[in-house]
N, C-alpha and C positions, 0 to 999 in steps of 0.2 A: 350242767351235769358233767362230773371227771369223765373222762375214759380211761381203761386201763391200755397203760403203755404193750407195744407191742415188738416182740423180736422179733428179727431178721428170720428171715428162715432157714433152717438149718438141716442137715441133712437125717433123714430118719430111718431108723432100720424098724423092721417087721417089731410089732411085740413079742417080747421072751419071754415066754412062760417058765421062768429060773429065778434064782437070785441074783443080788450085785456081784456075788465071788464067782458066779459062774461065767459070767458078762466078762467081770474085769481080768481075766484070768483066761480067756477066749482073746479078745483086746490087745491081748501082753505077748501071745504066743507067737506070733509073726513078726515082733520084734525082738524076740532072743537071737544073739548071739553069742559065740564063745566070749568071755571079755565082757559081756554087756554089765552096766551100771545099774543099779538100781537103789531109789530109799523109796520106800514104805512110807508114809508120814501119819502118822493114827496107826499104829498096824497091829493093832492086838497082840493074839496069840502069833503074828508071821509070819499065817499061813501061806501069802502071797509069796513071800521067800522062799520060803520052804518050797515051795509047789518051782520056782525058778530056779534053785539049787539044784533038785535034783533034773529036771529039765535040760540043763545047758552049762557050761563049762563057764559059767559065770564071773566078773570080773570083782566088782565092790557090792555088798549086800547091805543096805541100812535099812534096820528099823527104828523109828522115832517114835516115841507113846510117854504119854506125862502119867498112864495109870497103871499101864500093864508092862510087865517085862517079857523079852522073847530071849528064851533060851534055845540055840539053833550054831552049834561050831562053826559055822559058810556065815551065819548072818551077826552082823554086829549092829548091838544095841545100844541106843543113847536115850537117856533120858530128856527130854526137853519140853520147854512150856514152847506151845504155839503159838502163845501170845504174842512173844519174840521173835526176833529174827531166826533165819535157820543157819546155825554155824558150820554152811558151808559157800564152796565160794561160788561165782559164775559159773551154769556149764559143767559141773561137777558130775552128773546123772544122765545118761542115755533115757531112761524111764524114771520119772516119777509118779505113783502113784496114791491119792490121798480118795477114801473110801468114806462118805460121811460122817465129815469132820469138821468144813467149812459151820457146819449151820453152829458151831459148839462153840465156837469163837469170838470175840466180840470184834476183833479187829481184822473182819473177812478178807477184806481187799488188799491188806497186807498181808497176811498168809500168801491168797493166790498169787499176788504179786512175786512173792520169796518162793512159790511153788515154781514158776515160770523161770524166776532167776536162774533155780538151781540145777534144771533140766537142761540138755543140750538138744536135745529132739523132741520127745512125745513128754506127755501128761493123761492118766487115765484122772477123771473125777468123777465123783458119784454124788449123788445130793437125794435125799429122801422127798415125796411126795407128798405135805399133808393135805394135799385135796383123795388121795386116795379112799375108797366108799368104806373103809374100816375105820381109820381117823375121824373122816367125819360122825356115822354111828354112835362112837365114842366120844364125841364132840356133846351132842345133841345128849347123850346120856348122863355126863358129867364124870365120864370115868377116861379121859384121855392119861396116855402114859406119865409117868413122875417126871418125866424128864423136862416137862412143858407145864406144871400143875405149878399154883403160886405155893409153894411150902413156906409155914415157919422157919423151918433150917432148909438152908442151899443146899445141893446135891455137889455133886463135884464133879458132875458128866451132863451138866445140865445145857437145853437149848437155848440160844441164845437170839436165834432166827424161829423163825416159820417160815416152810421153803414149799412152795406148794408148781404147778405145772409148770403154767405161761413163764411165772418169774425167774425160777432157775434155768429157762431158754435166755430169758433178757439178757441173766447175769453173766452166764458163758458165749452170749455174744459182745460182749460188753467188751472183753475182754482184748486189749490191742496187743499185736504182734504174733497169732495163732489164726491155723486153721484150723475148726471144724471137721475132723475126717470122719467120728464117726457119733451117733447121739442113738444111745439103746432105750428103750423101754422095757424097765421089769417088770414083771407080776408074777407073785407067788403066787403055790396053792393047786390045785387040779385043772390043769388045762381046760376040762370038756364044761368045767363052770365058770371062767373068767370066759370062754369064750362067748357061753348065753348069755352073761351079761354085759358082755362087750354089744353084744346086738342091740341094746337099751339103752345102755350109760355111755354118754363122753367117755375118750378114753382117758381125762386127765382123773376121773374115778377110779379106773381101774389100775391104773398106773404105782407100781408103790418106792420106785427106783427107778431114777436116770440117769445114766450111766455117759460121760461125755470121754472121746479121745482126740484129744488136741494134737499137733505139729506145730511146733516152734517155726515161726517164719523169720 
């Protein structure tokens, strides 16, 4: 009989009854300073910039997105596949931070890898939960999201993993040459009902977002 492999332990905060921009964006704020570096990698609409722009007297702003463009005069935007390297050099960024993105990639460990390269200090990352008690629902229904469904035609934002509790612990312990400082638990939705059903469920159900903040050692 397998067992499932097991992470290290890692340090844990309380559950957030928030989202991942509320997490990552909380995360970030104690490491602004004037000058401070920053890319985005995934960054949608930039709101992370945006939200740091006006924030702090800020140094380099990038946003990187192969779908979306961010228009934002403080943030510069570049187009780039992920799949790729990142055309920047060692040590470029004080803060990187990349927002569930990894699972979308086929070539994970080289992204983080190029995540880590390009940072000089921190890394926030995020990774979705599909063990969360919605996902599965939807599992068992036969209606889980497009992003994960076998289509005729490809999507262009499609998953590429399944990222579920335990694993996305393994994967950010995996990880050589970082610390661990900080590993949040999200959960959307009405606090006074995640938390009766926190009283019944695991919490890797109720969990829909984890949210990790690394240190470059």
């Amino acid at each position: 009989m397998s067992r499932k492999p097991r992470s290290k332990p890692l340090p844990k905060a309380p559950l957030r009854f928030t989202d991942r921009a509320a997490v990552t964006r909380d995360l970030m704020v104690p490491l602004l300073h004037p000058g401070v570096r920053i890319l985005d990698c995934g960054s949608r609409d930039g709101a992370l910039l945006k939200y740091a722009a006006a924030a702090t007297d800020a140094g380099r702003l990038v946003a990187i997105d192969f779908h979306n463009r961010v228009e934002e005069g403080r943030v510069e935007f570049i187009a780039h596949d992920l799949e790729q390297l990142l055309p920047f050099g060692d040590d470029s960024f004080d803060i990187v931070n990349c927002n569930d993105v990894l699972e979308h990639v086929e070539h994970k460990r080289q992204l983080m890898r190029e995540l880590l390269r390009v940072t000089a200090h921190h890394a926030i990352i995020s990774l979705p939960n599909t063990q969360y008690y919605k996902y599965v629902l939807n599992l068992i229904r036969g209606d889980m999201s497009k992003q994960y469904k076998f289509l005729v035609e490809d999507g262009v934002d499609r998953h590429r993993w399944v990222t579920y509790y335990w694993a996305n612990e393994v994967f950010i312990a995996s990880q050589p040459g970082v610390e661990v400082i900080a590993n949040v638990d999200v959960s959307p939705g009405p606090r006074t009902f995640k938390r009766s059903l926190y009283a019944w469920l695991p919490r890797k159900f109720i969990v829909f977002n984890q949210v990790f903040l690394l240190r470059k050692t």
